[in-house]
C-alpha positions in Angstrom: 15.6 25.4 -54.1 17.3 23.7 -50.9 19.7 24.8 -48.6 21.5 23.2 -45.6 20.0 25.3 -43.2 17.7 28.1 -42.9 18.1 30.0 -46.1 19.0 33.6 -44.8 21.6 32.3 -42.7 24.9 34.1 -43.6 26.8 30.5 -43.9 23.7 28.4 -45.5 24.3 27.3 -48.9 21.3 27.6 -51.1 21.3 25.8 -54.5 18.5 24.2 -57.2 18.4 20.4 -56.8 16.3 17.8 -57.7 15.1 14.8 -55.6 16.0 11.2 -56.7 12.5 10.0 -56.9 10.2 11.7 -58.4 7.9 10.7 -56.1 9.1 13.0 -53.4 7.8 16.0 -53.8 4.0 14.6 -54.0 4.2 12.9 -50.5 5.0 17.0 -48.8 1.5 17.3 -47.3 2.1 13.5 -45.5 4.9 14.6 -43.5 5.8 11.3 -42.3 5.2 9.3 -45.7 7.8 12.5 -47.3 10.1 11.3 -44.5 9.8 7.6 -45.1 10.5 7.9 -48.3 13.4 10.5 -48.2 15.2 7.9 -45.5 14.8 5.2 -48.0 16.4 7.1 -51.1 19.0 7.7 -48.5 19.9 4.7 -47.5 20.4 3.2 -51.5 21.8 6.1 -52.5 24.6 6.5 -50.2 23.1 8.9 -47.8 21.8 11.4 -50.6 18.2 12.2 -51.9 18.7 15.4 -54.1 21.1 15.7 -57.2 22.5 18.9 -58.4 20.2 20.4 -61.1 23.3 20.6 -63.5 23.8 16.3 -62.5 20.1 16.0 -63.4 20.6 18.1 -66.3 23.2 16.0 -67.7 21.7 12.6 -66.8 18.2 13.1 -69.1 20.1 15.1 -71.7 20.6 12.1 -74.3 17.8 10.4 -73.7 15.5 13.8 -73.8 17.2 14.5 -77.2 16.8 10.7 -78.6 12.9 11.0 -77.7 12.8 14.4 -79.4 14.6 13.3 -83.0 12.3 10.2 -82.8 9.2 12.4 -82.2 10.2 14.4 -85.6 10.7 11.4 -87.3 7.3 9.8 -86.7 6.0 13.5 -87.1 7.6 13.7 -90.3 6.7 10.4 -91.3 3.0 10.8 -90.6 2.7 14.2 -92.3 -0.4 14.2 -94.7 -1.4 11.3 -93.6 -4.3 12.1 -91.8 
């Protein structure tokens, strides 16, 4: 969850994103490494470090499913085998 200001605000807008690099969220504790590194997403990603959960979603969606089938197959494949 992130919002644009402090999250009981009456104008703050609170929504589920996920940050770029996956990185991120492990570097919290460091404060200034988490800021680094949240400057430097920023600046090759056109000012923007989180994604919409929904964008994030959609990006892993085919390549989550392709995995999957392919993880039947070899389980399929391998069945009795051992």
């Amino acid at each position: 969850m992130y919002s644009d200001k402090i999250p009981s605000a009456p104008d703050a807008t609170v929504s589920v994103r996920v940050p770029i690099d996956p990185v991120i969220p492990s570097l919290r504790r460091d404060s200034k490494r988490y800021l680094e590194r949240i400057r430097e997403v920023r600046r090759k990603n056109k000012g923007e470090w989180l994604v919409p959960v929904g964008a994030f979603a959609n990006e892993i969606a085919d390549a989550t499913a392709a995995l999957t089938l392919r993880l039947v197959e070899v389980s399929l494949a391998f069945e009795g085998k051992a």
